[in-house]
N, C-alpha and C positions, 0 to 999 in steps of 0.2 A: 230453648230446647231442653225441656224436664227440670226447667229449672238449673241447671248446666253453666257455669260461666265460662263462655269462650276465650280462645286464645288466638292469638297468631305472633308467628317466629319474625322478629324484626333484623335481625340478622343471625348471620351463623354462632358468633359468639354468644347472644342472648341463648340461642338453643342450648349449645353445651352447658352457659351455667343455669340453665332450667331443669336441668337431668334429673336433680333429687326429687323425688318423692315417697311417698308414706307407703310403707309394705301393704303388698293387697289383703286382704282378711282371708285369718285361718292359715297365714302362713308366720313362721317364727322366724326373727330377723337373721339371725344368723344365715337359713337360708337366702330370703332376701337378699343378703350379701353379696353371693355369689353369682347369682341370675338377676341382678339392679338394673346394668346397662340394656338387658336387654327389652324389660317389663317398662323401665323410662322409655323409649323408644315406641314400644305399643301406648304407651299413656299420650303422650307426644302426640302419634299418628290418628289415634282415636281421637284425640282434639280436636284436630287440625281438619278431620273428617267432617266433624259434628260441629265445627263452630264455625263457616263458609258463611261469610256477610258477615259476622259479627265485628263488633265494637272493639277495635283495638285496645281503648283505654280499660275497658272493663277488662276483657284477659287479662291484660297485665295488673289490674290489681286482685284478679282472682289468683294468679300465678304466682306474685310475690306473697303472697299471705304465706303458701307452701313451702318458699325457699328462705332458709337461714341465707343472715347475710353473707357471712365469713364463706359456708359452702359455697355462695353465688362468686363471689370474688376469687376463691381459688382456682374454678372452675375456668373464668375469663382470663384468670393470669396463664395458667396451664395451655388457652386458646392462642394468646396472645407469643407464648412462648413456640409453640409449634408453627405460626402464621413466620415469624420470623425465620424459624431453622430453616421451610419451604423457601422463604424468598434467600435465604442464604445458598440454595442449591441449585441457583438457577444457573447455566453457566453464562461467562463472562461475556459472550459475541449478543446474547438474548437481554443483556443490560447494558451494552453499548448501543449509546445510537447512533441509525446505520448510515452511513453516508450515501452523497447525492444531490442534498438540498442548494449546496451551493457549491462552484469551483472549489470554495477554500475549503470543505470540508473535504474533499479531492483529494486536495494538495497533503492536507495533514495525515492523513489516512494512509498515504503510498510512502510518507516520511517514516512514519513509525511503525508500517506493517509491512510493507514490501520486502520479500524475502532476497531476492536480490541484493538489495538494498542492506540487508543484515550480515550478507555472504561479504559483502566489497570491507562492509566495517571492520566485522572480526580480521580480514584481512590486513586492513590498516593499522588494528590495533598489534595484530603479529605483526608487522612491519616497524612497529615501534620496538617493541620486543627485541629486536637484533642490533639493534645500536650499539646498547653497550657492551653486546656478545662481542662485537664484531672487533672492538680494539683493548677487549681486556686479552690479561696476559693467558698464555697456555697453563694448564693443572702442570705443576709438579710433579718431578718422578720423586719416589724414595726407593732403594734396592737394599739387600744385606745379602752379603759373600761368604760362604762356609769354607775356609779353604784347611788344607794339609787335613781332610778326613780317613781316621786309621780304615783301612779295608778290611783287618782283619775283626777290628769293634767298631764298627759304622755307632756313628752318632751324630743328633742334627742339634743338638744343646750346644750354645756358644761357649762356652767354658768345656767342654768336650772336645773341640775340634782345635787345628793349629792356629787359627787365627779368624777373628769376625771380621769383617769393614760392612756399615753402617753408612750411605752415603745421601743423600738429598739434591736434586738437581732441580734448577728452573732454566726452562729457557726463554731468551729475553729478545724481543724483534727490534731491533736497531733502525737508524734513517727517518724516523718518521713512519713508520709503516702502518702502526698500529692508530695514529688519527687519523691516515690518510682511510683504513679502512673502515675505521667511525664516521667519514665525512661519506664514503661512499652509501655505507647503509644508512644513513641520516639522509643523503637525495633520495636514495629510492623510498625510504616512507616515505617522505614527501611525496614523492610519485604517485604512490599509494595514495594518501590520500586526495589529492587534485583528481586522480582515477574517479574515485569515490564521490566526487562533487559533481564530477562530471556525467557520470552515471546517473547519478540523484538528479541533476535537470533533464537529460534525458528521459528519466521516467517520469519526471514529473507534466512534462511535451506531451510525452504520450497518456498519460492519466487524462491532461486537459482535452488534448486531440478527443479521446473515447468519449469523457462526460461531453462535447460538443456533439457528438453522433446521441449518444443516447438522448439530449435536449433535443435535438435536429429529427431526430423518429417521433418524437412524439409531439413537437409541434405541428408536422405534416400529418401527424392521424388529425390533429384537433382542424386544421383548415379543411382535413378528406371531408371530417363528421359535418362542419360547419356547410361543407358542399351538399351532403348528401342532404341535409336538412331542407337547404334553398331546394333542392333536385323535388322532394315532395313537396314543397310548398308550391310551387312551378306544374307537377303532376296536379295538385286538387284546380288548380286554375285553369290547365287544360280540361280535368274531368269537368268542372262546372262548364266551361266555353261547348262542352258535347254535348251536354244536358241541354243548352237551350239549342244545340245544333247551328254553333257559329264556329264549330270548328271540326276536323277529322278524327276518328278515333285514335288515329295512329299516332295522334302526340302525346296521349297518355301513354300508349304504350313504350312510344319511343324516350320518354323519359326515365319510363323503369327500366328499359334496356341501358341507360347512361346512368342511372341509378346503381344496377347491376354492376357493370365497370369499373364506377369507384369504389362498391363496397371489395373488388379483388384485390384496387388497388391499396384499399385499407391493409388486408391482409399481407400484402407484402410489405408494408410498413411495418407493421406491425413484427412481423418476421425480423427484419432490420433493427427493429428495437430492441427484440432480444438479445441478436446477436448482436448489438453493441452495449448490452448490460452485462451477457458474458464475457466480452474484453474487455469492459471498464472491471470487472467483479477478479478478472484473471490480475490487473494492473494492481489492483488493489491487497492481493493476496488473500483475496477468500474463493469460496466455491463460486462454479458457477450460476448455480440455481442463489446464489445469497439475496435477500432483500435487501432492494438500495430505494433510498428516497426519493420522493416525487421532487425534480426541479421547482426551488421556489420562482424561479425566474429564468428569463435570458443570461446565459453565464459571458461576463466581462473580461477580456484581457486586452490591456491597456498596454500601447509600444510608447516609451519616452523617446525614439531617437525621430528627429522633425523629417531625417532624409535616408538613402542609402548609403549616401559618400558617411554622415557622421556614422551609422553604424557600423560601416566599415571600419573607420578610424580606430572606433572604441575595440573592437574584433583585433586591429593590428597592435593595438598598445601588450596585447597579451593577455588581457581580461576573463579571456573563456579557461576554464581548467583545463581542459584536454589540450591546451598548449601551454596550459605550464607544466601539468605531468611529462611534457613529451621534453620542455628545456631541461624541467629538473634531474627525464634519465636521460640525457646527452651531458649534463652536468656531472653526474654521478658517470658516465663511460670516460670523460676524461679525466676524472682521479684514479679511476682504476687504472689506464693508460702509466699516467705516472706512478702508480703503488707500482705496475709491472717494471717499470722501469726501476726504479727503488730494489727489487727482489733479485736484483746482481750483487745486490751487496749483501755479503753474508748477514747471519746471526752468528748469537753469540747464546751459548748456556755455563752456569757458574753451580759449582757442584762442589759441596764442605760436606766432609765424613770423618769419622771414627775410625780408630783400629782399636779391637778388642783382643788380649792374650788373657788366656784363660780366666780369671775373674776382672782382670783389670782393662783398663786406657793405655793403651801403649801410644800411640800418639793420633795425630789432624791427619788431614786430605784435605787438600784444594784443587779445585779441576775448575780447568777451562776449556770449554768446547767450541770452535770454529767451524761453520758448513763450508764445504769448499765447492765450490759453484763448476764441478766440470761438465754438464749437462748444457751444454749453451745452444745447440739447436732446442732443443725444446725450449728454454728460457726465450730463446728469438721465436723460435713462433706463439708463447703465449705472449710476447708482447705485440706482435704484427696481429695475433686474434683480439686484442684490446683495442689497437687502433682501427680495426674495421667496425669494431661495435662500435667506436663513437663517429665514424663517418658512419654508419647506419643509425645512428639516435639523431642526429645533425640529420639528414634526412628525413627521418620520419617527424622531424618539428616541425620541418617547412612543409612536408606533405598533409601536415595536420594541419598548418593555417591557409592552407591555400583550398583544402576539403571545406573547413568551414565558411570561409570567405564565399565559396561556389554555393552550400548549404545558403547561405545569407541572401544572395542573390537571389535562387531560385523561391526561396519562401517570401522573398518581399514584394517579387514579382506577384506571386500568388495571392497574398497579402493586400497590396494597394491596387490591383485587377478585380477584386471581388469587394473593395470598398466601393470604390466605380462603381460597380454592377448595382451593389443594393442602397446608393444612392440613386441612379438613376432609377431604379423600380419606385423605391419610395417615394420620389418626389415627382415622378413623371406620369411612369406606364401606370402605379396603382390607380392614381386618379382617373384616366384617363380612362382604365376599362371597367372604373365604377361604374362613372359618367355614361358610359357605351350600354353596361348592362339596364340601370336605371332605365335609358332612353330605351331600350328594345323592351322591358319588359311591361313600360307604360303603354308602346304601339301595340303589342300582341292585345291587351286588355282589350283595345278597343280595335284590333285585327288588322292593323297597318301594315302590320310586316309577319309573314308565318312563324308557325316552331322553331322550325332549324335555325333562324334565326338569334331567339333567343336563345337557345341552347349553346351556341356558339359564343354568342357574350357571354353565356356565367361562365362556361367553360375559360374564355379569356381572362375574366375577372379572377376566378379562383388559381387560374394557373398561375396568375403574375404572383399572387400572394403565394404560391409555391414555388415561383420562382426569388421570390423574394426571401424565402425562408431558407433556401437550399443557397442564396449569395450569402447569407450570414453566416451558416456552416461555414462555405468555404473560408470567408474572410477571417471567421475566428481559428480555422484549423490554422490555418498561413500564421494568424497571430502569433496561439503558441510556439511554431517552429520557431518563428524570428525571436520571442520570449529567452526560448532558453539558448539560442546563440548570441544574443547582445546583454544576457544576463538580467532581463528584468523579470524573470522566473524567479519567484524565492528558493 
């Protein structure tokens, strides 16, 4: 092109440090200077106009001849340096990746992002926080006394007045009172945190539960799509069967009407997908619209217990946290019961001062202070309100393992009913309505048996496989329930 050696930009970075070139003629560099980026730019685009097809290698050693080396290098570092600060701006949810692919990626995700889940801890961790509040000693008084002040020369200076006292007191809880109230806030953290564990399988149930629905919508679109495909395949074999007039118009038609149906029925899967990527997206504590990953697979939850009686066993040992949170605050209502009982015996506070006369020490102070307990209805009823809180902790223990115990039952129920089911599919009816299908869609070929026929086998065929898909759902929802009551939920 006029003798012209072309170019072409190999990447972004080569562009920028290709920038420099030679001032145009008839202008003085100082100008140049100031208008460079923008004359690079048209030199640049004019190239790139005029050199369409050309030789890559030749541009580039038309173009390096132009560039100093050092300019080309600072240009790329300056490249490289901005490429970076961009990927440093990215935020942090667009560089994590997103979960979905697998249950454990689930499970991780709702451990360390579940806001819930954050609420229960700081909770725990203030529950630790009161321990040692709870049987340290009370703050100290300190008082000073201005006494014999002239009214006629008011003064509040301690060498002005008749006499200072300077005094200091603590008071000291006697009996045991103050570990008894350490033991009590030390159960209830504990309480706190078994809460917390117990929470945390909980959510982690229902993370698996959702990723199970979100796997389970979009298996059932891939069996609809997998239908609707056989559905035309089935239409071109009836249109061909019309063409040579071996068969009635109407089973082409009536295939696109069965055709029609399942593509509805797509749509409402499809519907169901989202909304279980909304509640697996709500579990996980992000937006609802957030991207989540495509299931690498069939998602796994694996039960260790062989029977119900053993899970029940393991359930009665005390094993689940929401029964030991429930012993730990029936444990902690009977210390408080005895702190109440303990709080007929007085305290005692011990109190050393000063007297001050005018510039000096005139002598000590010792004090001792007794509470004198005359309030004994009230002291009886906060102990009768102690003893009804640990008959209601003792209560809500055994109401707790006898909820879980029912919990146990009814999910195992659900559990080994829906293993049943999607063994028998898989090893029975799938075959069976292959078999059915194959054999009807071999007779229609050669016109043994009409449409409706066939249409009725795929239909049987594709449904077991739906029904086969919708038993794994269930058996894995059942799964995780029993999971996180027999503890084999991490």
């Amino acid at each position: 092109m006029s003798g012209m050696r072309c170019l072409r930009l190999p990447s972004i970075a080569s562009a920028w440090s290709w920038q420099h070139v030679p001032p145009p003629p008839n202008q003085s560099r100082r100008l140049f200077g100031r208008w460079a980026p923008k004359a690079e730019l048209m030199f640049l685009s004019q190239s790139l106009r005029r050199c369409a097809g050309s030789s890559a290698s030749s541009a580039h050693e038309s173009l390096e001849g132009r560039l100093p080396v050092a300019r080309r290098f600072h240009w790329l570092m300056m490249t490289l340096t901005l490429t970076l600060a961009l990927a440093g701006t990215l935020p942090a949810h667009a560089q994590e990746q997103a979960p979905g692919a697998t249950v454990q990626s689930i499970r991780d995700w709702v451990t360390a992002h579940n806001p819930q889940l954050r609420v229960l801890q700081a909770e725990s961790e203030a529950a630790d926080a009161r321990i040692y509040p709870a049987g340290a000693l009370p703050d100290p008084m300190a008082s000073v006394q201005l006494r014999g002040i002239d009214p006629g020369n008011p003064s509040l200076l301690p060498a002005n007045v008749g006499s200072t006292t300077y005094m200091f007191q603590q008071r000291f809880p006697l009996w045991g009172k103050r570990t008894l109230s350490r033991d009590v806030a030390t159960l209830a953290a504990g309480a706190s945190r078994f809460e917390r564990d117990a929470t945390a399988r909980d959510l982690v149930a229902q993370a698996e539960q959702a990723y199970v629905r979100y796997w389970h919508s979009r298996a059932g679109v891939t069996v609809i799509d997998r239908q609707i495909a056989l559905l035309e395949q089935v239409e071109e074999i009836a249109g061909v069967r019309y063409a040579l007039g071996m068969a009635a118009q109407q089973d082409s038609i009536r295939a696109q009407v069965e055709r029609t149906a399942l593509q509805g029925e797509r749509i409402r899967r499809k519907a169901a997908q989202r909304e279980a990527a909304a509640m697996l997206n709500a579990l996980l504590g992000r937006r609802a619209d957030a991207p989540l990953a495509e299931p690498a697979a069939q998602p796994v939850l694996a039960i260790s217990d062989r029977s119900l009686e053993v899970a029940l066993q393991r359930l009665e040992r005390g094993a689940h946290p929401a029964v030991q949170a429930s012993e730990a605050m029936a444990a902690a209502a009977h210390s408080n019961v005895e702190l109440e009982r303990r709080n007929r015996y007085p305290d005692i506070t011990l109190g050393v001062g000063t007297m001050q006369l005018g510039n000096r020490v005139d002598s000590y102070e010792l004090m001792l202070q007794v509470e004198i307990p005359l309030q004994q209805r009230a002291r009886r009823d906060r102990e009768r309100e102690s003893r009804f809180l640990e008959t209601a902790a003792l209560a809500r223990a055994s109401a707790t393992q006898i909820e879980l115990e029912g919990r146990l039952g009814v999910a195992w129920a659900r559990w080994s009913s829906a293993r049943e089911q999607r063994a028998l599919i898989e090893g029975t009816l799938l075959l069976q309505a292959d078999a059915n299908f194959k054999s009807a869609l071999a007779s229609y070929q050669v016109g043994e048996v009409d449409f409706g026929t066939l249409l009725a086998a795929l239909s049987e065929w594709q449904g077991a496989d739906l029904a086969r898909v919708d038993a794994t759902r269930d058996e894995l929802l059942g799964a995780a329930e029993v999971r996180a009551l027999t503890g084999d939920t991490p």
